[in-house]
N, C-alpha and C positions, 0 to 999 in steps of 0.2 A: 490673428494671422502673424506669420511669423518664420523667415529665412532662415534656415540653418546652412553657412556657409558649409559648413564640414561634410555635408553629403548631397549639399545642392536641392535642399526639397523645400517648398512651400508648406508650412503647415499651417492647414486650417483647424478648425474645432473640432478632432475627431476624425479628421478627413487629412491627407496629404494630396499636393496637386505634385505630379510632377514634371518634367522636360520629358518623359515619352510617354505613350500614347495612352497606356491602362492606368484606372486611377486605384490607388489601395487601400481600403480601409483597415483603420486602426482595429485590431480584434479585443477585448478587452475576454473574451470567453478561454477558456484551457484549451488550448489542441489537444484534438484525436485524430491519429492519423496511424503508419503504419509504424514510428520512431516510438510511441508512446507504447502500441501493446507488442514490439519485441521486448521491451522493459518489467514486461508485466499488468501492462494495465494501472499503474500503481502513478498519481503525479501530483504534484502538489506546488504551490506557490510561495518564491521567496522576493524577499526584499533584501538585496546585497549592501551593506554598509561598509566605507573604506573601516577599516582596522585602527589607521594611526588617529585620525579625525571624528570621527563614527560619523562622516557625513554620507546621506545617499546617494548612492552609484544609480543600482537599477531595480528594476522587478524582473524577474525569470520564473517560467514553468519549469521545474525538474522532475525528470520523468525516471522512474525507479528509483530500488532504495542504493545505497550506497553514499561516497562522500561526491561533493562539488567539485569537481577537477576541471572542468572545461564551461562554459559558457555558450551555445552555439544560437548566430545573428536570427533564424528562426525559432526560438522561445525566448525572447529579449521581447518584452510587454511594452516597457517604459524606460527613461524619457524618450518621448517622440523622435529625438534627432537621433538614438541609439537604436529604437526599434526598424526607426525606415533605412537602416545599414541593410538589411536584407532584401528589400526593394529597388538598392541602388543598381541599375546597372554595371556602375562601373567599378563595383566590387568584386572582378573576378579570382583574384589569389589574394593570399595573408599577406603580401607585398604592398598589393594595394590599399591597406586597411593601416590606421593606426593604432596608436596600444591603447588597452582600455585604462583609462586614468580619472582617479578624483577630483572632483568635479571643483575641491575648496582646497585642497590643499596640493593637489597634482601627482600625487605617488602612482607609482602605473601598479594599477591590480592584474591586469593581463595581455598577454601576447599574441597578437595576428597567430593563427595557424589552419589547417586545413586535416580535418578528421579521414578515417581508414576509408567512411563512406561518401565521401566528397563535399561533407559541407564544412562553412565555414563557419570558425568561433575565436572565442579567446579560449587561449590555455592561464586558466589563475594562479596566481603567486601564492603560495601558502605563506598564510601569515599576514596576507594583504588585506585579507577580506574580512569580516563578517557576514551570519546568514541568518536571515529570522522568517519563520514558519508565517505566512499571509493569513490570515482565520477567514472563512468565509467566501472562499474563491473555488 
């Protein structure tokens, strides 16, 4: 068990409690949903490493091919306190959200923003990041 100040959730093993009413489980499976087949049907799993440290950031589902430009708080797997950003209530705009930053060394890989279809993510820094293909997901 285990507070995560930064978004205010109780994590348990797998499980988040939090201050309102629905509890949410951790998905550790790929979404399918309607984001993934406007894409093509096509997704695959990454592990983001900071660039300057090569320490890890997150895990991310990315759905179609193309390059990694954005990040959005619904395919953010891992760590817990980054996944349950999506869960928080009180993340309504890119104002309310901080930048996404390594974890060892502090470089901000990316910025609060708000996509054409109204969800939220980071926009990444070119150059910040690395990406390596997950096997087996």
């Amino acid at each position: 068990m285990r507070y995560c100040e930064e978004v205010g959730f109780i994590i348990y093993y797998g499980q988040q409690k939090s201050s309102f009413k629905t509890d949410h489980i951790m998905e550790e499976r790929m979404k399918k949903d309607k984001y993934l087949r406007a894409r093509g049907g096509t997704a695959r799993m990454l592990d983001i490493h900071c660039a300057r440290c090569a320490a890890w950031v997150l895990k991310y589902q990315k759905d179609g091919v193309g390059q990694l430009l954005r990040c959005y708080l619904n395919r953010i797997f891992a760590p817990p306190e980054t996944a349950a950003l999506q869960h928080n209530p009180t993340f309504r705009e890119p104002k309310d959200m901080s930048n996404l930053v390594c974890p060892k060394c502090s470089t901000v890989i990316g910025t609060p923003m708000r996509y054409e279809d109204g969800r939220l993510a980071f926009r990444l820094l070119k150059g910040t990041y690395s990406k390596k293909i997950v096997k087996g997901e």
